[in-house]
N, C-alpha and C positions, 0 to 999 in steps of 0.2 A: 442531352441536357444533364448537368453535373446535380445530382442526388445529395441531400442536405436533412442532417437529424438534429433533434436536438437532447444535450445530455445535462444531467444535472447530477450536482454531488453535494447532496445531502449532509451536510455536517453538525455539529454540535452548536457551533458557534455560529456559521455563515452557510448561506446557500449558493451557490457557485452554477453558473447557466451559461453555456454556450450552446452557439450556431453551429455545430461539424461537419466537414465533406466526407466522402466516403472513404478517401486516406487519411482521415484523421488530423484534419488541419483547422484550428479553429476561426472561425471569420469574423463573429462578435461574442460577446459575453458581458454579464454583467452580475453584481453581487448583492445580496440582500442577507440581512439579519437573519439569522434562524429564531430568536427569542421564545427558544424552547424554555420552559414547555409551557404547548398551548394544544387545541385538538386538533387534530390530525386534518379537518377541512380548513380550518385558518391555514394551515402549512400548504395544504395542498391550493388555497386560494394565490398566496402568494407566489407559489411554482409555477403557476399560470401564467401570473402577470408578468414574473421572471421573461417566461419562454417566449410572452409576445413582446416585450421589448427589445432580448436578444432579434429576434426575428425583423422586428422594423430596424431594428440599426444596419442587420446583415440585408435590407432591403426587401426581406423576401414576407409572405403574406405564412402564417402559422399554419392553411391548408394544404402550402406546397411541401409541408416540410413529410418528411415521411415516416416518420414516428418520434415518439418521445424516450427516453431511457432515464433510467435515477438509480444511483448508487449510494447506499443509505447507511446507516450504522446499525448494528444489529442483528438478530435473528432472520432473516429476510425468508419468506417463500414466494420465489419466481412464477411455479406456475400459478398460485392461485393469488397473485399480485398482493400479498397482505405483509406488515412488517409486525410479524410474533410479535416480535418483544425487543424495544430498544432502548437502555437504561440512558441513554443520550437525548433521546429525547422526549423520556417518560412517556412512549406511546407502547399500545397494546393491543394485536388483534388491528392494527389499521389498517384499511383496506384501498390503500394508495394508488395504487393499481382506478381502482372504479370511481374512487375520485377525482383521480387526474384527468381522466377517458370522457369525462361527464362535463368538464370545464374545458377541454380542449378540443375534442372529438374526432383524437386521432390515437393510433395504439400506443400502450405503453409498456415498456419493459423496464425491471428491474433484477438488483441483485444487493447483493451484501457490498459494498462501498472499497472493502483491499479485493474482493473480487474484482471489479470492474476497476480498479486502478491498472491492477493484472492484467487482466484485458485491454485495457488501453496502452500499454507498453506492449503488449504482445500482437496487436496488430499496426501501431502505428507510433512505437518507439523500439528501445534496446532488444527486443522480440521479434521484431518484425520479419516475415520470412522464416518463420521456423512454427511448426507444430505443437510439440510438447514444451511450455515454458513454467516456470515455477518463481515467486518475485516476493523476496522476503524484504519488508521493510521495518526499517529499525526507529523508533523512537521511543515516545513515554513507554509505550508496551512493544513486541513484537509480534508485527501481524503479515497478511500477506492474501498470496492466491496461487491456485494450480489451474494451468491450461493443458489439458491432455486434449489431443488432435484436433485445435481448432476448437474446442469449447471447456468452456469454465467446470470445473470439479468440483462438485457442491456436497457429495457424499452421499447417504442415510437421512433423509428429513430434512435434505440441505444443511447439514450442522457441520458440515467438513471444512477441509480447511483452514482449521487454525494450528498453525504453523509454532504460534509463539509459544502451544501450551503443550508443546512437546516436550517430553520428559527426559531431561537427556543427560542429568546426574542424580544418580538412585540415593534419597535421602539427601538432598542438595538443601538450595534456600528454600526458605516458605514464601508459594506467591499469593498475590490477591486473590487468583484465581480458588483457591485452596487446596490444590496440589504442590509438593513440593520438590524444587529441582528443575521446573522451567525455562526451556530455551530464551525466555521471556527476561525472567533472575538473572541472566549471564550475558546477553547478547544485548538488551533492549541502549538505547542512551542512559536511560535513569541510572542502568545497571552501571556500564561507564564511567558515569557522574560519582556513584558509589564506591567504583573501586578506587577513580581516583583520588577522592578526597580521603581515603583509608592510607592509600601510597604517601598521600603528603603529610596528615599527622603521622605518620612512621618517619616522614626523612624530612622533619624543618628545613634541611639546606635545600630542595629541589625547586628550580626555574619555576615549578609548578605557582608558588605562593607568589614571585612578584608578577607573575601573569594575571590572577587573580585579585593583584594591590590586599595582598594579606588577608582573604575572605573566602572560606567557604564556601560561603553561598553565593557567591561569583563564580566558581566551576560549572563547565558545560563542558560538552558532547568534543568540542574542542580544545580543553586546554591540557593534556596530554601530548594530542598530536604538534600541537603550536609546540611544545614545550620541545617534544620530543628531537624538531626540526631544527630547537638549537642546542640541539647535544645535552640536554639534559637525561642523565644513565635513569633515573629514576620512572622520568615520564616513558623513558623507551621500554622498561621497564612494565607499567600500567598500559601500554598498545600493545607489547608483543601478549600479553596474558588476554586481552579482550582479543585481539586476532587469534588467539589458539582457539578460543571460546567460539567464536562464529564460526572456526571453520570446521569445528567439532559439530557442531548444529548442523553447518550444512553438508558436511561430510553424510552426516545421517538422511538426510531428504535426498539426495542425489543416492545413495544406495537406494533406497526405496522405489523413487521414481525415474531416475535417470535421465533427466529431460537433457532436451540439446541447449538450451540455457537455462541458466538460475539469474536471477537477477536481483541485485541489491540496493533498495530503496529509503527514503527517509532522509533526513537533513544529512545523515556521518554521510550518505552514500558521497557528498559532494568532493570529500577527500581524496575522493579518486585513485590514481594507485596508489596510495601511499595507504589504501584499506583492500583495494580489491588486489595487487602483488602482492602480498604475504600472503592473502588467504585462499586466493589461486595455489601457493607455491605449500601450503598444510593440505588442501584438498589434494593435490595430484601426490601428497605421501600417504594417505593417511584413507583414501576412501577406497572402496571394494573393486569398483572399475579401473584404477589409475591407472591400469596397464593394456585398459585399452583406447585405441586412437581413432576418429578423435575423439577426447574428454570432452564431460561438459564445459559449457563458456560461461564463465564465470564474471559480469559486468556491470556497471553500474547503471542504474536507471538513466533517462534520457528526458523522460517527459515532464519531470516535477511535478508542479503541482496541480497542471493539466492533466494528466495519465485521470485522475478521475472521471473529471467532465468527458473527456473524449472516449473511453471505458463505454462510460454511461452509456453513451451516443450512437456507440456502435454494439450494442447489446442484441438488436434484433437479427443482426447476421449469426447468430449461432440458430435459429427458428428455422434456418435452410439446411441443405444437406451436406453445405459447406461453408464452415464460416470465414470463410477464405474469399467469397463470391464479392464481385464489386459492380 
């Protein structure tokens, strides 16, 4: 009989709840408001209801299911089910974990939310079949996760991990975070957004402005690369300096860790080679390993914006001695 969890991904805005089999395929799912902030038992009331509707659409009764899992924003501690501190959802000290346990009365596991996106690519997306995986995603910020053998790398107090707030030019930009020089400053979209709209008040003539219909605050994560695809020197320009940038970032985690993939996430990942060829073609000059084979695989995410929910879902196979087990 096919084994069936369910996962949830906790987010700022929405709560996201599917049905998952043990590859990672989702059966039902459905969406609710997050309308943070509220207490942490409203949230957790509503998680419930999530889980047992996914549950009757997927047919199956909420006692067949074999545990629950949530991927959340924030400070997370796994083992002792509580989320520290998560400025998304103005909670503190929740103990989500015994709430959820107490409204469903089956186990539940959790983690930090790009953790178990990680996780979810790395057992049942661009990951799949490989051990050590690493999954940098690009957006407003730059976040991510590490899978060493089969489980999630959480660090010292669980505070590891973050990826985006690595420091990787001494005396660089100043970030939110309040260090300055952030893989976050360089890499993220926002950063992107930044350089490009810098690019285009320097060169009034560049594709970039009639792409935009003469607006500023019409640039996105795209209109470089758009630009760039029609021969615009300018935009090509504004891509190859953001591709030096990520593969300087990731040049540095792949020395560190060296996992058999890295993987790249977030909305640019969708560009596909026209983001992951050049910066495949910087890391194999530029990082400490390059000469040996094979290099890391260097690829774009697979799961969108499932990788969460399914993450979540399959959280309790790292509890065994391998989380590889099905």
């Amino acid at each position: 009989m096919e084994a069936y969890y369910a996962g949830i991904d906790l987010g700022g805005t929405n709560i996201a709840i599917g049905i998952v089999t043990g590859e990672g395929r989702i059966v039902s799912s459905t969406v609710r408001k997050t309308n943070a902030p509220r207490p942490a038992e409203d949230l957790c009331d509503d998680m419930a209801q999530g889980v047992r509707q996914a549950a009757e659409q997927a047919g199956l009764a909420v006692e067949s299911l074999q545990w629950i899992g949530i991927g959340t924003p924030g400070m997370v501690d796994p083992d002792l089910g509580l989320i520290r501190y998560s400025n998304n959802l103005d909670l503190w000290q929740a103990p989500i974990r015994a709430l959820l346990e107490e409204r469903l009365h089956k186990p539940v596991y959790m983690d930090n939310d790009a953790s178990a996106a990680t996780f979810g690519e790395a057992m049942a997306g661009a990951g799949k079949g490989f051990r050590d995986v690493i999954m940098v995603t690009l957006g407003t910020g730059v976040g991510g996760g590490i899978v060493i053998d089969g489980k999630i790398y959480r660090g010292f107090r669980h505070a590891g991990g973050e990826l985006g707030h690595n420091c990787m030019i001494y005396k660089g930009l100043h970030c939110t975070c309040g260090l300055d020089g952030c893989m976050e400053m360089y890499c993220s979209v926002t950063a992107l957004i930044r350089q490009t709209r810098e690019a285009m008040q320097a060169n009034p003539q560049s594709k970039m402005w009639e792409l935009t219909q003469g607006s500023l605050e019409k640039v996105s994560g795209r209109t470089s690369f758009d630009a760039a695809r029609q021969g615009d020197p300018v935009a090509q320009q504004v891509v190859d300096q953001y591709v030096d940038y990520l593969g300087y970032g990731i040049s540095g985690l792949i020395n560190i860790f060296v996992p058999e993939v890295l993987i790249v996430g977030g909305g640019i990942s969708r560009e596909g080679e026209a983001l992951i060829r050049p910066v495949n073609d910087y890391v194999a000059r530029h990082c400490y390993s390059r000469d040996l084979k094979p290099r890391t695989k260097i690829c774009a995410a697979q799961l969108g914006n499932d990788a969460g929910v399914i993450g979540a879902a399959l959280l309790g196979k790292m509890s065994g001695a391998n989380a590889y087990d099905r």
